[in-house]
Structure formats: C-alpha cells, structure tokens
VEXDOTI-552873 format. One record per residue: chain; x, y, z of N, C-alpha, C, O in turn; residue number from 1. Coordinates in steps of 0.05 Angstrom, whole numbers, plus 5000, padded with zeros to 4 digits. Layout:
N
chaine	n.east	n.north	n.up	ca.east	ca.north	ca.up	c.east	c.north	c.up	o.east	o.north	o.up	num
A	X	Y	Z	X	Y	Z	X	Y	Z	X	Y	Z	NUM
...
//
This chain:
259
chaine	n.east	n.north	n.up	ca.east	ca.north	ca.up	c.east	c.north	c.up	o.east	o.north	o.up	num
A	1525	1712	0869	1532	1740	0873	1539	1752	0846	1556	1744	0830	1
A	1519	1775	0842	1534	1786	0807	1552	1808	0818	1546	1823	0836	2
A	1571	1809	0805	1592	1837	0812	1590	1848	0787	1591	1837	0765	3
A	1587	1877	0795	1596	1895	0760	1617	1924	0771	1619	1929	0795	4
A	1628	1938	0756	1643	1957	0751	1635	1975	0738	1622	1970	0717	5
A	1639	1994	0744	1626	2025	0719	1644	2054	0721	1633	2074	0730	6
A	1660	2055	0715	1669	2090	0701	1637	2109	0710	1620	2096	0698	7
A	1632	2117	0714	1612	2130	0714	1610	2158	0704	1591	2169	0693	8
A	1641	2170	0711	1651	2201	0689	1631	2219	0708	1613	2233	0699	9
A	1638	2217	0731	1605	2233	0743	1589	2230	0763	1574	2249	0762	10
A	1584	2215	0784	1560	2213	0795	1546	2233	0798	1523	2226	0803	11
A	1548	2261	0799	1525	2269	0796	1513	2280	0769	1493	2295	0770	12
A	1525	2272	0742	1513	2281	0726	1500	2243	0715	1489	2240	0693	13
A	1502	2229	0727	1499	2202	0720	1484	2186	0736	1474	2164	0729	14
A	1481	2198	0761	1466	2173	0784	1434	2175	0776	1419	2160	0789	15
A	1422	2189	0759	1403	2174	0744	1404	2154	0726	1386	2140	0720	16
A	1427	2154	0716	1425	2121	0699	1441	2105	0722	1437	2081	0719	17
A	1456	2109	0744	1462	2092	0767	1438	2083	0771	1429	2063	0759	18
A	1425	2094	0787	1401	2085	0794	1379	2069	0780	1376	2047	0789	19
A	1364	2076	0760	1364	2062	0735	1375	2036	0728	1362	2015	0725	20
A	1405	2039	0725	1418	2006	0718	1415	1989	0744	1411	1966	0740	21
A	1416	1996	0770	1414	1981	0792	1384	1976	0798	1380	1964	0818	22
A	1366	1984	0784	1337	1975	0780	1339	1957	0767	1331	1936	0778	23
A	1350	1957	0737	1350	1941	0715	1361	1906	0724	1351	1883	0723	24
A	1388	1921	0735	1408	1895	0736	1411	1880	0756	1422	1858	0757	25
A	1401	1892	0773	1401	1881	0805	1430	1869	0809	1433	1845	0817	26
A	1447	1883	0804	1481	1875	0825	1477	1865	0845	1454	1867	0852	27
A	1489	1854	0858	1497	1849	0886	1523	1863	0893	1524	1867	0918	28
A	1547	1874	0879	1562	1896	0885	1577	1899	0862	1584	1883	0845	29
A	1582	1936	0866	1578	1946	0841	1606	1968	0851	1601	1985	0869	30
A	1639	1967	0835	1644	1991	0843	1651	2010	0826	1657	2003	0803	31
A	1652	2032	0830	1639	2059	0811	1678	2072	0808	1694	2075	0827	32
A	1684	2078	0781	1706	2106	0785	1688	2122	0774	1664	2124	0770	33
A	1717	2139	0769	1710	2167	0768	1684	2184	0777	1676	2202	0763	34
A	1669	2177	0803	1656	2194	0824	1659	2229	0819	1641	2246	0816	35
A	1681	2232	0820	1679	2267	0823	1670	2280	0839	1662	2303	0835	36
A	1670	2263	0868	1644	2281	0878	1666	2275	0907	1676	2253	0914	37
A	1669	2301	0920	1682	2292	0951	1651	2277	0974	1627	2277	0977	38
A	1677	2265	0986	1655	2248	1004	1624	2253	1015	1604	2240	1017	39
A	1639	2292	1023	1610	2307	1039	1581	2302	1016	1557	2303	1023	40
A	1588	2299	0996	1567	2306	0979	1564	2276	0962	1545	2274	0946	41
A	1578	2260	0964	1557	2232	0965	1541	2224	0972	1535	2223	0996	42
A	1521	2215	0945	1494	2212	0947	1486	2189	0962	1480	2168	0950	43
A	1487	2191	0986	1486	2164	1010	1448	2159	1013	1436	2138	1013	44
A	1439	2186	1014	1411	2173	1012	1386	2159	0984	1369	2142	0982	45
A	1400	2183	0967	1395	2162	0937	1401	2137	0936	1380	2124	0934	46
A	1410	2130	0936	1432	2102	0936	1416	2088	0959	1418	2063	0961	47
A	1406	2099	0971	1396	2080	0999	1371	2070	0991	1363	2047	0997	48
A	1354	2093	0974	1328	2090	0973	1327	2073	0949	1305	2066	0942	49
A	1354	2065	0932	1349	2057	0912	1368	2022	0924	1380	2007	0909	50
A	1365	2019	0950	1368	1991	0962	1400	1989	0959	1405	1965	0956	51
A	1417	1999	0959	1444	2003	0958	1456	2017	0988	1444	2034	1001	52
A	1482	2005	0993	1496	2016	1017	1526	2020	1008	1535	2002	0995	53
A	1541	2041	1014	1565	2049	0995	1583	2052	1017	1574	2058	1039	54
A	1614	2049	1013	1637	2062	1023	1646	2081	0996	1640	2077	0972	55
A	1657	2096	1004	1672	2115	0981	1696	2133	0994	1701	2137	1018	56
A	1710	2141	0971	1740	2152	0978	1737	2170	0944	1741	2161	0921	57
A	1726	2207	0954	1725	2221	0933	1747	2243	0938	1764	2249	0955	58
A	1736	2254	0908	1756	2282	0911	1743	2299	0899	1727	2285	0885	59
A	1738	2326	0894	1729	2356	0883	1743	2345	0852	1766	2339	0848	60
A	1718	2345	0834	1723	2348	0805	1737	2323	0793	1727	2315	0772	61
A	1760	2307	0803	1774	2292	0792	1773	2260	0809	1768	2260	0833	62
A	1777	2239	0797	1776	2214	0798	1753	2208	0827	1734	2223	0832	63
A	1758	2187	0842	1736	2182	0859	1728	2152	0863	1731	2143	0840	64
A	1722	2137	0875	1715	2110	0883	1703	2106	0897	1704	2118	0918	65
A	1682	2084	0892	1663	2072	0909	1654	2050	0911	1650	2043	0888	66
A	1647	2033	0927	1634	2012	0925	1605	2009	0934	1599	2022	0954	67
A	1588	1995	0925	1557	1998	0929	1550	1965	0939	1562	1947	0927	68
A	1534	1959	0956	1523	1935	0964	1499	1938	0968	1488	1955	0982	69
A	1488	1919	0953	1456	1915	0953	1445	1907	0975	1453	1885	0982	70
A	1423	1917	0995	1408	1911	1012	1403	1878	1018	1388	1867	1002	71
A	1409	1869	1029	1410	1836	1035	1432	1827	1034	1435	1805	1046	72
A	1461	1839	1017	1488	1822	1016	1495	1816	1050	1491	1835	1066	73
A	1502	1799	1055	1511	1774	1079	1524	1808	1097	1540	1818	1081	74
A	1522	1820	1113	1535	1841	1124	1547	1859	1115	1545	1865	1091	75
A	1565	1876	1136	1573	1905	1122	1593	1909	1107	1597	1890	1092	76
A	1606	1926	1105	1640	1932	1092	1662	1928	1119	1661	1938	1141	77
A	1675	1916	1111	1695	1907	1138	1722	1909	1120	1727	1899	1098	78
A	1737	1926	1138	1774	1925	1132	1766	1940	1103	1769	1933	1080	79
A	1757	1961	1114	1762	1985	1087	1797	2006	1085	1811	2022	1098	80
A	1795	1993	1062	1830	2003	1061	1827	2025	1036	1816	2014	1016	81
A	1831	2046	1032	1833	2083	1009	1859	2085	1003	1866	2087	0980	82
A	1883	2085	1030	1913	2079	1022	1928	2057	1018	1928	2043	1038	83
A	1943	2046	0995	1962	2032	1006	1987	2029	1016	1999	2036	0995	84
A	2008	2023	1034	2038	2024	1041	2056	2039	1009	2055	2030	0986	85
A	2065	2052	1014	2088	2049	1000	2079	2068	0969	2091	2068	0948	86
A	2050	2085	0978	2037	2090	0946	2031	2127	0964	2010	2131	0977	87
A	2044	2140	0962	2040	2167	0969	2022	2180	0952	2036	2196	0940	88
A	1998	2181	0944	1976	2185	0926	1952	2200	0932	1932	2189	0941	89
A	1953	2230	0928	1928	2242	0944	1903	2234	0934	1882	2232	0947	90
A	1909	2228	0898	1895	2223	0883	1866	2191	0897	1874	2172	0910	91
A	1843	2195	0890	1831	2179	0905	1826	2153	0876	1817	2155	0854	92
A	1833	2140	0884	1843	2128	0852	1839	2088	0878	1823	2073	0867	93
A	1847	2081	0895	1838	2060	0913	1825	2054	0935	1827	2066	0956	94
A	1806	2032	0929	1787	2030	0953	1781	2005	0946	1777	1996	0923	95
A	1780	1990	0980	1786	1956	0978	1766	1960	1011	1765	1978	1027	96
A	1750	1930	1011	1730	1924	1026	1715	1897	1023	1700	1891	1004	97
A	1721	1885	1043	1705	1858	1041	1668	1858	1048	1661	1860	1072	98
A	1651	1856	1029	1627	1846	1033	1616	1822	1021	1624	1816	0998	99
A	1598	1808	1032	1595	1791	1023	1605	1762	1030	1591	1741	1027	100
A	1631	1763	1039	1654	1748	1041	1676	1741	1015	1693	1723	1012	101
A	1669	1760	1001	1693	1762	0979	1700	1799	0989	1688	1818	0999	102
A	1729	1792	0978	1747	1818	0987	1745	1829	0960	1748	1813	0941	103
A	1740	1860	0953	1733	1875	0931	1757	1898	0928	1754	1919	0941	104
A	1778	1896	0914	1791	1919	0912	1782	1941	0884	1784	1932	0861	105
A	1777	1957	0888	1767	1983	0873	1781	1992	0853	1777	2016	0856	106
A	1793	1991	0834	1828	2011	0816	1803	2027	0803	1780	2023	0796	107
A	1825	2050	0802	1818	2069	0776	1847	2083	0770	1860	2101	0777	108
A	1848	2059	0749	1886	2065	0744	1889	2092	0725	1875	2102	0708	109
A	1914	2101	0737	1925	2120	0723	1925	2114	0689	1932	2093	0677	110
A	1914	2143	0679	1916	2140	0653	1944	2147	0640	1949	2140	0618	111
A	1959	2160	0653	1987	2158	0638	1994	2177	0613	2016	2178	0602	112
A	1971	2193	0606	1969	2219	0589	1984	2213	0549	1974	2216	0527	113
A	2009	2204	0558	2021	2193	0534	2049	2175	0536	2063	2184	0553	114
A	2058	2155	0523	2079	2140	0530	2105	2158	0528	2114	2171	0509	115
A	2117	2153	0562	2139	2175	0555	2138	2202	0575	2157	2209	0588	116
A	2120	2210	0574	2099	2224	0592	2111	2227	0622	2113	2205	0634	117
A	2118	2247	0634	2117	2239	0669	2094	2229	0684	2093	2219	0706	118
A	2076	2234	0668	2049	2209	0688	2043	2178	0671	2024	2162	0672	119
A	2059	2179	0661	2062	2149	0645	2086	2136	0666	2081	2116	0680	120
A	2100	2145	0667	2122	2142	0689	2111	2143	0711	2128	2128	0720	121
A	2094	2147	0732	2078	2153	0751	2064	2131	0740	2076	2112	0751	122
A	2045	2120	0724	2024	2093	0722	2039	2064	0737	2033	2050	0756	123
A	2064	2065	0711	2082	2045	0723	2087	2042	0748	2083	2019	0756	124
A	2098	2062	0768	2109	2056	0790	2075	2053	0798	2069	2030	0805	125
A	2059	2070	0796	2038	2067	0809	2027	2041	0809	2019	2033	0830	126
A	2026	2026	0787	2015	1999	0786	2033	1973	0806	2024	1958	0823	127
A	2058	1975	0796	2080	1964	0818	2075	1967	0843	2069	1948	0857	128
A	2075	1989	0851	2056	1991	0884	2037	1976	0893	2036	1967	0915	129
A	2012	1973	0868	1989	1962	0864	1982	1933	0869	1964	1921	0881	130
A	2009	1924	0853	2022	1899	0850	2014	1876	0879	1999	1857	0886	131
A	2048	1903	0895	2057	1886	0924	2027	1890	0935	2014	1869	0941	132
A	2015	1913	0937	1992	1906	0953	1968	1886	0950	1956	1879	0970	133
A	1961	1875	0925	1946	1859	0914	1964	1834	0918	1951	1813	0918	134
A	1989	1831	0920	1999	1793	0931	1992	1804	0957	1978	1786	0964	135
A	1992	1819	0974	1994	1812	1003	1962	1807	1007	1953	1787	1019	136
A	1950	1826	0995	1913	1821	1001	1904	1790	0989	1886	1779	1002	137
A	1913	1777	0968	1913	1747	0958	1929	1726	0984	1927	1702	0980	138
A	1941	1733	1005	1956	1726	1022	1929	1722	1043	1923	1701	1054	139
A	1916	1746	1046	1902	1747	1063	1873	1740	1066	1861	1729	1084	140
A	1863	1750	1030	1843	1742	1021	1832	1726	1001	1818	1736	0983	141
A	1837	1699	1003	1830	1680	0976	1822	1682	0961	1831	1672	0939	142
A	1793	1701	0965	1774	1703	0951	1767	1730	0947	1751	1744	0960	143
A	1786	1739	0924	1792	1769	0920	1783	1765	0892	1787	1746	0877	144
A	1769	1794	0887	1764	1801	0857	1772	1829	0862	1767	1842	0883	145
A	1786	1838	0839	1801	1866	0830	1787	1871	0809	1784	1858	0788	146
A	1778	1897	0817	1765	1918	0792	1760	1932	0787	1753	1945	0807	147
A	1758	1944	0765	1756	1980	0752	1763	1988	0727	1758	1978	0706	148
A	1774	2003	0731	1784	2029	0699	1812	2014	0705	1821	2015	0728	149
A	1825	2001	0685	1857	1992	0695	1873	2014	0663	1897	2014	0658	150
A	1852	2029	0647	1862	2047	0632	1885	2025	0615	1908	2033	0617	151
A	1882	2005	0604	1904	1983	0602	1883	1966	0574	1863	1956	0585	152
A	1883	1963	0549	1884	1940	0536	1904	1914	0544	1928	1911	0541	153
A	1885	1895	0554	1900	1870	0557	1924	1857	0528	1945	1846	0525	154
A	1901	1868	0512	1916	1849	0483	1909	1863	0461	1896	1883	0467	155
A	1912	1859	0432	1906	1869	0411	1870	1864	0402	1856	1876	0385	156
A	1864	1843	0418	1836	1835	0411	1816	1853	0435	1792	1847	0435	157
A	1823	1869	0449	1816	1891	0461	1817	1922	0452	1812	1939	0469	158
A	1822	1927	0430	1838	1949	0412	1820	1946	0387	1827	1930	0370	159
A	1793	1963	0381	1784	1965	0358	1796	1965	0325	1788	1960	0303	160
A	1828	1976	0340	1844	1975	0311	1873	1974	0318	1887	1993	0311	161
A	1882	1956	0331	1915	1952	0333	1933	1962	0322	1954	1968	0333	162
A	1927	1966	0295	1948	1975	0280	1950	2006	0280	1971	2018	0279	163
A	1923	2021	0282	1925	2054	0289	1941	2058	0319	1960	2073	0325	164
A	1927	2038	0335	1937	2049	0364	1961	2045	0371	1973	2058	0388	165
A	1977	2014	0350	2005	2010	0355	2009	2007	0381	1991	1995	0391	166
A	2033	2016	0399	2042	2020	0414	2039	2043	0433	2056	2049	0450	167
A	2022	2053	0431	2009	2088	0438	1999	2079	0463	2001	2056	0469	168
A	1985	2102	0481	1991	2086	0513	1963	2083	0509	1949	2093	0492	169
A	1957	2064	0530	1937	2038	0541	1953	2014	0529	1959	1994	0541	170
A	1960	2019	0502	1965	1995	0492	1995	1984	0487	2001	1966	0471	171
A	2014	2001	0508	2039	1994	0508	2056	1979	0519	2050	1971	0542	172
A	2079	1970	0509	2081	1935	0521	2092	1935	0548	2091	1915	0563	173
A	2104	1966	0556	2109	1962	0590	2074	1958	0605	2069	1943	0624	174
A	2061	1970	0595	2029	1981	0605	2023	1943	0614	2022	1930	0634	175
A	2020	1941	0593	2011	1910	0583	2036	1889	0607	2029	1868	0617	176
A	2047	1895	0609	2074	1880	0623	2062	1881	0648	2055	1860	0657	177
A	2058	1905	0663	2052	1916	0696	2024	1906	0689	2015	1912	0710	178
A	2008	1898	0678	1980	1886	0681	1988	1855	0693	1983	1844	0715	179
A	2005	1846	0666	2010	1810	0666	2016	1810	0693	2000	1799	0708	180
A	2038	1822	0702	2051	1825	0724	2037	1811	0747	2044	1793	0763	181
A	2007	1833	0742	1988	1832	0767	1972	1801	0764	1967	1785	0781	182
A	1967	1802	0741	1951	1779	0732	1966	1750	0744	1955	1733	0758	183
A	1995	1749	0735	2004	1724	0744	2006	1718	0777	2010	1696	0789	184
A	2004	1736	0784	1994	1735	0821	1974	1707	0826	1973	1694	0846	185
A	1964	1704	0812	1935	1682	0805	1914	1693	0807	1897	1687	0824	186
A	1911	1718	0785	1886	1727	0783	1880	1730	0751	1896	1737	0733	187
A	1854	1724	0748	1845	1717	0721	1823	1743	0714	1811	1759	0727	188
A	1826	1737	0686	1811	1757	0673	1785	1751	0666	1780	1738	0645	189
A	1764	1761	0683	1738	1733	0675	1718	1737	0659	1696	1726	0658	190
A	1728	1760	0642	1708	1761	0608	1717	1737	0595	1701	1721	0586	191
A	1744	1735	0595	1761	1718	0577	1759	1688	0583	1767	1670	0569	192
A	1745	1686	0611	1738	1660	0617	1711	1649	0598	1704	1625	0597	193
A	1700	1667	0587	1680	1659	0573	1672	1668	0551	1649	1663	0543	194
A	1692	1686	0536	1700	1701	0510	1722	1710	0504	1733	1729	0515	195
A	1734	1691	0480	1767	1694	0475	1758	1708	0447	1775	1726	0448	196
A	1748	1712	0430	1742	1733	0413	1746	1761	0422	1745	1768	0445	197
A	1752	1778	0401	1758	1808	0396	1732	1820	0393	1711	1807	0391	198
A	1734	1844	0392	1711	1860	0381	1700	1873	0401	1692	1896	0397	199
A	1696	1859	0432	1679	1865	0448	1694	1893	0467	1715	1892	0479	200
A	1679	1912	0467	1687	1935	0484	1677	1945	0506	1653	1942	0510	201
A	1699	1964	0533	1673	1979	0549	1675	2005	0552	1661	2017	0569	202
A	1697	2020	0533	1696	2043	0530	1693	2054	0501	1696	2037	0483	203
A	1685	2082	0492	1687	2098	0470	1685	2107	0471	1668	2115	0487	204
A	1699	2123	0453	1704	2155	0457	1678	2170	0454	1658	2156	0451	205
A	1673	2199	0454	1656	2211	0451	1650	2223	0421	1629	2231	0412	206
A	1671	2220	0413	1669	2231	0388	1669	2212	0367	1666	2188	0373	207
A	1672	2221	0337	1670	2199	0310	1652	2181	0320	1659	2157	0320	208
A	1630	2187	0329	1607	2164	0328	1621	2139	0329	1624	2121	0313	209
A	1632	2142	0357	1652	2115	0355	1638	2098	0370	1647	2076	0370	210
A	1616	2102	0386	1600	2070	0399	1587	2061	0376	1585	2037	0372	211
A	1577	2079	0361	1564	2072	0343	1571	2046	0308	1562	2029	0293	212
A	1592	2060	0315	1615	2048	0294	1630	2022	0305	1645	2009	0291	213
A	1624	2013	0340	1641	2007	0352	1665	2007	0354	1679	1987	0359	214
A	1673	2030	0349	1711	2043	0355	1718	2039	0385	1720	2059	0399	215
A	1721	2018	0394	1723	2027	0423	1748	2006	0428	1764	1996	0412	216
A	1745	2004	0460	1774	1996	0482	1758	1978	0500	1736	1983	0509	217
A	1775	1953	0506	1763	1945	0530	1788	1950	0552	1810	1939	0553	218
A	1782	1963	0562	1803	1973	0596	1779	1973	0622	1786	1982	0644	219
A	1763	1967	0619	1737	1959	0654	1750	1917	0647	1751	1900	0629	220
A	1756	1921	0669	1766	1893	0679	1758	1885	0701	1763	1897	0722	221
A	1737	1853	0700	1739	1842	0728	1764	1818	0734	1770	1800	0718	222
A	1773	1823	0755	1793	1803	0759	1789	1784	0779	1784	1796	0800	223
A	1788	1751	0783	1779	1738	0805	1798	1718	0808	1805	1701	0791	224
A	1811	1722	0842	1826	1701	0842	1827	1668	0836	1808	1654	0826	225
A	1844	1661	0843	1837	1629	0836	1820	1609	0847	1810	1588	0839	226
A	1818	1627	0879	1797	1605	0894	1777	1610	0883	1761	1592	0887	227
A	1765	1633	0867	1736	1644	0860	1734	1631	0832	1710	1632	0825	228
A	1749	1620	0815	1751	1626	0788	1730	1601	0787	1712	1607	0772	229
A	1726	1575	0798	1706	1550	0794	1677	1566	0797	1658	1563	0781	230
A	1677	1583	0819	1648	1592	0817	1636	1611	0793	1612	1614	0788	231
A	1658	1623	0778	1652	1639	0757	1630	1628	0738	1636	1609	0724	232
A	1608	1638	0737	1586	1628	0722	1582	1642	0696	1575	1628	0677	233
A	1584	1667	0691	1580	1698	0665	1592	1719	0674	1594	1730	0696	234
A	1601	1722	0653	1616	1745	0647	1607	1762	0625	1607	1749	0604	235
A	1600	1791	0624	1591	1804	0607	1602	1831	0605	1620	1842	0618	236
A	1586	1840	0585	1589	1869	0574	1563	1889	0577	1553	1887	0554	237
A	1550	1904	0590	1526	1917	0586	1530	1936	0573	1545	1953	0582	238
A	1521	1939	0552	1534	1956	0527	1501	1985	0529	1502	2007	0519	239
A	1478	1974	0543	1450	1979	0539	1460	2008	0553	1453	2026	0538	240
A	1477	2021	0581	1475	2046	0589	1491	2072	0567	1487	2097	0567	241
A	1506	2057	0550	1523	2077	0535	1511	2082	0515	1522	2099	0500	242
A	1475	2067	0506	1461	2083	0494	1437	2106	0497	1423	2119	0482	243
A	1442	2107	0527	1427	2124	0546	1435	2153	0527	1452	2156	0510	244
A	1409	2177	0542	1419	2196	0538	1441	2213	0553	1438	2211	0577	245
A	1459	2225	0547	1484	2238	0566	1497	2216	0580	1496	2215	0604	246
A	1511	2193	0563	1521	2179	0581	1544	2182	0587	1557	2200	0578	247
A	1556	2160	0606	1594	2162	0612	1605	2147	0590	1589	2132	0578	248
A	1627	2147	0582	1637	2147	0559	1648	2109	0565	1659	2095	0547	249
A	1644	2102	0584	1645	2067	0595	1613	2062	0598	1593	2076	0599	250
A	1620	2031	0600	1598	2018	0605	1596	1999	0620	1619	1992	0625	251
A	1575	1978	0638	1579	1975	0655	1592	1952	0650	1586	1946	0626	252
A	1617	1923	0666	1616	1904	0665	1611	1884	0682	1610	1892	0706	253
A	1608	1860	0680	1589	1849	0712	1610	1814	0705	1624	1805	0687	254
A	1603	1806	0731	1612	1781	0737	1589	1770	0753	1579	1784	0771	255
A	1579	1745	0747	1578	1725	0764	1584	1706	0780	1606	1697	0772	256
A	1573	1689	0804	1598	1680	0820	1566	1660	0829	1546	1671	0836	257
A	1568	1635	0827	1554	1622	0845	1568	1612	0870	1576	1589	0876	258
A	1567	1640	0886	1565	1629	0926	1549	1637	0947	1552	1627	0969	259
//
C-alpha cells in the first residue's frame, strides 16, 4: 500500500497536477489539505474518472480535507470521523477513515500565525485535543497512520536555516513539545525511518526563489503506528510537482507499507 499527503493550496486551481501526480504515482491513498473548496463543489467526478474515490470535510475559501482511495483498495471508507470530542472547531482542519484496513487520520494543523499570537494559543490547545483523540483511535486502531500539514518542524534538521528561524513559530519548543507529545503515543515518523539527514524539504515559500535555492521546511508528516512500522518499506519526498507550473507551495510525501 503507498500512502502520500499533499497541501494542495487549492483543489481547484491544482486538480490538474492532482490528477496528473495520481497518473504518475499511482497512490493507493492520498490525503489532500488545504481543499478550499466546500463539499457541494468537490470534484467527485474528476477524481472518479481519474480511478480515485474520496470522503471530504470542506469549507468556502479556507482550509479543507480529504481523503482519496484508489479504485481496487480492499473496500470503502468506514467510521468517517470530521469532529472530534472535546475540539469545538468550525474550521475543517480533521478527517479520519479507515480504508484499506489501516485507519487514516487527515491533520491540517493550525498554523499559529506567530509565537505568542492568540492562534498560537489556539494550535496548542488545538493539538492537545488532537492528542486525546489520536491515543483513543491507537486504542481502537493498531494500525493507524496520521497525516498532513502538522505546520510543525520536527527538529533543526527540518529548518533550511535554524539559526534565522530560531525559535519563531513552526519551530518553537512548545510547537515541537505538542508534536513529541503525539509522537510518544507510539507513533513514528517514517521519513526518518529511512533518512536521518537534514536538508530534505516539503514546503517553500513562494518567494526568494526559495525551492530553487532549497530554502524550505519539512512540516508534511507521515506518521505510522507501531503495529505498521515493520511493514514500512520507503519513505519519500516528491519534490517533481513543486516544479510544475502554478504549483502549491508543498509537495507531495508518500509512504510505503508492504500489506
């Protein structure tokens, strides 16, 4: 099973390179932020004709989530969860669904604007929320992978330049804390299962020719619990859509899983 993740900044200024990379890459499931697009106007038949089957949880203009399953994965989406307990959030920012027989939770974590910030304050609690709900779904579902925009440098070797970004948010040590947090649940980071080197990114900015320069952030995270972590086969970076023309300012990242 390959799993990937994508920012997309868009589906509809982007579901031609969607479509496109799911030619290219052949996923087996794929889940998408920043959509932008409310539900009525998800592209359910594109996506169909391009051998994909989706749940989604959007909104008009801002954030958005989806998950995509390739034509042949083992059955449908079962126990689709958009809210969780205890997270009062109009914002469409979660979406969790088992296909395949692995359980897929969706994040498109709050960016938190600046450290200090009242939506920096809002990430935190928001992620804590995130937290309890991800031990109870590891309770339920063994074989859970968590993924998305977690807007979060894991470490300094995720940070094109540590020393500019300092302590500045993505890369601040509460930010970094409410990640570990999640991580020590027993869920692993599975680039890192197979690249402990720096350098490697899945975002950049738009400006200062910064893909180019590679100025970038790694914050697209796949996460796989412990029962999954033996099947982990590759872990990568598709760096090939963020040289597209008009692209999203992320790129895609994928997991492999032999089950």
């Amino acid at each position: 099973m390959k799993i990937a993740s994508w920012n997309v900044n868009s589906l509809k200024v982007r579901l031609p390179h969607l479509t496109q990379w799911l030619a290219d890459a052949r996923p087996d499931v794929v889940a998408l932020q920043e959509t932008k697009l409310e539900d009525a106007k998800f592209p359910v038949d594109e996506l169909a004709a391009a051998g994909y089957r989706a749940v989604y949880s959007g909104q008009k203009t801002y954030n958005g989530v989806a998950i995509l399953a390739r034509d042949g994965v083992h059955g449908g989406f079962d126990d689709v969860v958009t809210d969780i307990p205890g997270l009062d959030d109009p914002q469409r920012r979660i979406l969790a669904a088992t296909v395949g027989g692995v359980r897929v939770v969706d994040l498109y974590v709050v960016n938190g604007k600046a450290v200090g910030d009242e939506k920096y304050a809002y990430k935190l609690d928001w992620l804590a929320k995130v937290r309890e709900f991800l031990a109870r779904e590891l309770e339920r579902h063994p074989n859970l992978v968590v993924l998305g925009d977690f807007n979060i440098c894991p470490d300094d070797r995720d940070v094109y330049d540590p020393v500019a970004w300092g302590e500045d948010i993505l890369c601040s040590p509460p930010e970094r804390a409410a990640l570990k947090a999640i991580t020590e649940l027993g869920l692993h980071d599975s680039f890192r299962l197979f690249e402990s080197a720096g350098g490697h990114y899945s975002w950049w900015d738009y400006r200062q020719a910064a893909f180019r320069r590679n100025m970038g952030l790694r914050i697209d995270l796949i996460l796989l619990g412990e029962t999954l972590k033996p099947a982990a086969s590759a872990a990568a970076i598709d760096r090939e859509p963020r040289r597209w023309e008009r692209p999203s300012d992320h790129t895609p990242v994928t997991l492999e899983l032999d089950i």
